[in-house]
N, C-alpha and C positions, 0 to 999 in steps of 0.2 A: 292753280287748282283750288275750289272752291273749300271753305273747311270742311270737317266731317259734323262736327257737334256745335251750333251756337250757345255759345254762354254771355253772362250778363259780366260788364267790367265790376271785380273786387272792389275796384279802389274808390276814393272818396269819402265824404265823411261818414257816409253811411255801413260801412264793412264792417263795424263791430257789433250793428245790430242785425246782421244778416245770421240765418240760420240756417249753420251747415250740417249737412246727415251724416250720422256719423258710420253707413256703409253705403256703395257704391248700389247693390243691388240685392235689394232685403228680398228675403226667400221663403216661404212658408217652411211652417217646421213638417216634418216628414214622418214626425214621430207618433205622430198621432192626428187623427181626422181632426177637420178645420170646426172650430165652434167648442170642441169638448175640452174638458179640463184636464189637469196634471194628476199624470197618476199618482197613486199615493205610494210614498217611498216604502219601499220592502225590508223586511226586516233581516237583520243579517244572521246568517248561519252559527250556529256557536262555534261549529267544528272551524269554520271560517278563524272566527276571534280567536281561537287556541293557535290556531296555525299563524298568525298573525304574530300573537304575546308570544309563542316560541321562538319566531322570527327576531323577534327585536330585541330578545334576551340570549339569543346568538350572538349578533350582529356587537353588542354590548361587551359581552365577554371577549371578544374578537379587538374590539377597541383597547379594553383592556392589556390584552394579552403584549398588541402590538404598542403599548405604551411601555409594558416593562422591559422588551426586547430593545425599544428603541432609547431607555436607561442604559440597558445592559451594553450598546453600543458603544453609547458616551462614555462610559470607563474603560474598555478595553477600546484603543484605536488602532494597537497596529501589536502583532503577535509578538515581536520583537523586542519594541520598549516599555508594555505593558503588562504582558504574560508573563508569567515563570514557570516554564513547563516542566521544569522538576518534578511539580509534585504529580503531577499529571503521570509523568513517569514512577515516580515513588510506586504510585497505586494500584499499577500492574500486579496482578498474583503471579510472582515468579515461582516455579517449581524445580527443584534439582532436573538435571538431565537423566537422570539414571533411575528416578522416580516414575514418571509418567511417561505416555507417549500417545502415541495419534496412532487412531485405525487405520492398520495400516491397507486392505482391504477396502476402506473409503478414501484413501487419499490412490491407491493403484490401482482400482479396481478389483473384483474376486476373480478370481478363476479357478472352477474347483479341479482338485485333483492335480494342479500343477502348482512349481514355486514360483517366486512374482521374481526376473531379475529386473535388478539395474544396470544397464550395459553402457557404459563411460569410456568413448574414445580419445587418447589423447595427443600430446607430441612431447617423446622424451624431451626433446630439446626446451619446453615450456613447460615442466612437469607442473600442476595443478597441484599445488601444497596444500592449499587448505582443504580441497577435494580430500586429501589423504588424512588429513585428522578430524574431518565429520566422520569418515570411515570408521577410525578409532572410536571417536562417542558413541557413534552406533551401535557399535560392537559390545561395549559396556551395557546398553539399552535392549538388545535383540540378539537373537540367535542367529549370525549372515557365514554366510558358504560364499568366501568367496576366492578370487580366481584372479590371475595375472597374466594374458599375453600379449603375442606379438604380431601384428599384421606385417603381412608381406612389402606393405613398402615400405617400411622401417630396415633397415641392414643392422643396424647393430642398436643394442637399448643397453646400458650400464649396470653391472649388476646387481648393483644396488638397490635402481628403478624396477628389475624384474623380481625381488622379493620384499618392496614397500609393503607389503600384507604381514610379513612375517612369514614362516613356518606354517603352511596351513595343512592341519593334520585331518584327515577327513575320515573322523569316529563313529560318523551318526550317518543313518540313510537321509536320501535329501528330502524327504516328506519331511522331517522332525527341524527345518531348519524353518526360519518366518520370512527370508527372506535373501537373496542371492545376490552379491555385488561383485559384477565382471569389470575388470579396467582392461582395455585394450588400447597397447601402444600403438598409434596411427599417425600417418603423416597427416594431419590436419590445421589449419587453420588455427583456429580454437575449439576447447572441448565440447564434445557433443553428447549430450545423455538422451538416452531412452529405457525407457520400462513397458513399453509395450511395442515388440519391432515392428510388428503387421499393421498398427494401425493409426499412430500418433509418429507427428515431425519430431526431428531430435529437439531439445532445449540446449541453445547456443551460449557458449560463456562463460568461465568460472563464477562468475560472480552471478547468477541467473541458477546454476544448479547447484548451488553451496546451498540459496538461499529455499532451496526445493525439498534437498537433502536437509536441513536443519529444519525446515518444516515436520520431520517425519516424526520428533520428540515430543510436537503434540504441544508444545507452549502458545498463548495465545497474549496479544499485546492488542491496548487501544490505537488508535488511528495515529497521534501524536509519537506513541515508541515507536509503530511501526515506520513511519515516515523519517525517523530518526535512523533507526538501523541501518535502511536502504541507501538515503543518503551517506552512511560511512562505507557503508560496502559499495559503493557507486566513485566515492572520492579514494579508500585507497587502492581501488586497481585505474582507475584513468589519470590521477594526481599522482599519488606516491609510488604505485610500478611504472606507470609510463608513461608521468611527467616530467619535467623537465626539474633542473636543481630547486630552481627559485621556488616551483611548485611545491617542491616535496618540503625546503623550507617552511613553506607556511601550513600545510599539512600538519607536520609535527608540533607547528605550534598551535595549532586548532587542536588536535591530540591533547596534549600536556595540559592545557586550559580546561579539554574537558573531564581529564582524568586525573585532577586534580580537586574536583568535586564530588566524583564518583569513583569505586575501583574500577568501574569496564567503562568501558565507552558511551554505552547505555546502561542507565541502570546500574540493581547492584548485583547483576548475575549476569554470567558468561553468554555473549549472544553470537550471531553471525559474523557480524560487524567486527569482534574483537578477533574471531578466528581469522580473517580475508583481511585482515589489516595487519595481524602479526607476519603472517606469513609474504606478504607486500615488503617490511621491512625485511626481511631475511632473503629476500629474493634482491630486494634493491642493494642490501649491502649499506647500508644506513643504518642497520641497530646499533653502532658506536656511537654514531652522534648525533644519537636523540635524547630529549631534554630528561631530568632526573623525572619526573612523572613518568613519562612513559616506559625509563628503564624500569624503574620499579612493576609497571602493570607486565612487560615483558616477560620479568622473573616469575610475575607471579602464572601467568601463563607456561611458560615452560616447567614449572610446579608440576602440571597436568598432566600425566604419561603420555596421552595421545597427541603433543606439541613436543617434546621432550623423545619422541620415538621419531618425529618428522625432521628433527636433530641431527639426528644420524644419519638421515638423506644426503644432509649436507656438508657432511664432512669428508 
């Protein structure tokens, strides 16, 4: 096949005085009619250059910013060996239980002209203990109408279990109360709460509606306590109710380490976590031998009438 393009041989002595173009296929410029000159450079906008110098004193602080972050990195590497989240916790505004509380209206919904209940099914056989002393704190907190019975697939509930309320003496019409707390003894699974029947799934779990119910006091914690709490109330009902020995061993010694820095668990005020873990041990049958730390925060817990009344359950 003949070639397509003849070209002249490169080589020889002559190749370094040969001159080559430095593009294949020079093109007129399009920018303008052939023969006339360049036009003359335009002057730039001011609003232009503002928007520009804002740009690049953005982009600057941004430099910046991401320098100090990327200081702040290299000191802290790992939450564990670097942090001390103490103080972090320190700096929670704790308030008494009996002081404050949460609207209750925003956390239930309003509905006028009726009382808001909470309706808590349970299994005597599993009675829900700490359930029963948020009960109490609340009670201290709010005015609650509340109620104890027995669903039909239950045959027998302990008498005991059928007056956990106490004596409930009903003085006041039910408009004057803030709030209504039904426990019904049910064959269930695990406990089931609702406060609104028609329209919302139950909340599955003691440990899921302690943490619902203790919400209602209205305390508020940062990220770090919150994340602290759950994790105890997570470890003592799957580790210390219904783990095995070795577990609840080291349970207790995770306990005693931590409250041997603090009186509660978290912090230095009574939280979830310390209710749903007292009551773990008194359901396990492990309150005798647990380390001196934990005896002591025990004591100080049953201090509290509304632990000291769930007592009685248990004898």
């Amino acid at each position: 096949m003949p070639a397509m393009y003849k070209v002249r041989p490169l080589h020889g002595a002559g190749v370094l005085a040969e001159h080559l173009p430095t593009c294949m296929y020079p093109l007129p410029n399009l920018h303008r009619a052939p023969g006339t000159a360049a036009p003359p450079q335009e002057e730039v906008d001011p609003s232009l250059q503002a928007l520009e110098s804002r740009q690049e004193e953005i982009l600057k602080r941004l430099y910046e910013l991401k320098s100090a972050v990327d200081g702040l990195s290299k000191m802290i590497q790992t939450p564990d060996a670097d942090f001390d989240v103490t103080n972090i916790i320190q700096t929670d505004e704790f308030s008494p239980l009996t002081t404050n509380g949460a609207d209750l209206d925003l956390m239930l919904g309003k509905d006028y002209g009726a009382l808001k209940d909470v309706v808590i099914n349970a299994n005597p056989s599993l009675p829900p203990l700490s359930l029963l002393v948020i009960h109490s704190l609340l009670c201290e907190r709010y005015k609650i109408l509340s109620a104890v019975h027995t669903h039909s697939s239950v045959k027998t509930v302990p008498e005991n279990l059928l007056k956990c309320f106490g004596e409930q003496t009903k003085n006041k019409p039910r408009h004057e109360y803030q709030l209504g707390f039904t426990l019904i003894w049910k064959d269930v699974p695990k406990p089931q709460m609702k406060f609104s029947i028609q329209t919302m799934c139950p909340i599955e779990g003691e440990g899921n509606i302690a943490r619902f119910l203790f919400s209602l006091f209205g305390q508020k914690y940062n990220a770090v306590t919150s994340t602290l709490i759950d994790s105890w109330v997570d470890t003592a009902l799957f580790q210390l109710k219904e783990g095995s020995s070795k577990e609840r061993g080291a349970v207790l010694r995770s306990m005693n380490a931590a409250l041997g820095k603090s009186s509660w668990l978290v912090g230095n005020e009574l939280t979830v976590a310390d209710v749903v873990a007292w009551c773990a041990l008194q359901q396990t049958g492990t309150a005798n031998a647990a380390p001196a730390n934990v005896q002591k925060w025990m004591k100080s817990c049953e201090n509290l009438a509304p632990f000291s009344s769930v007592m009685k359950l248990l004898k």
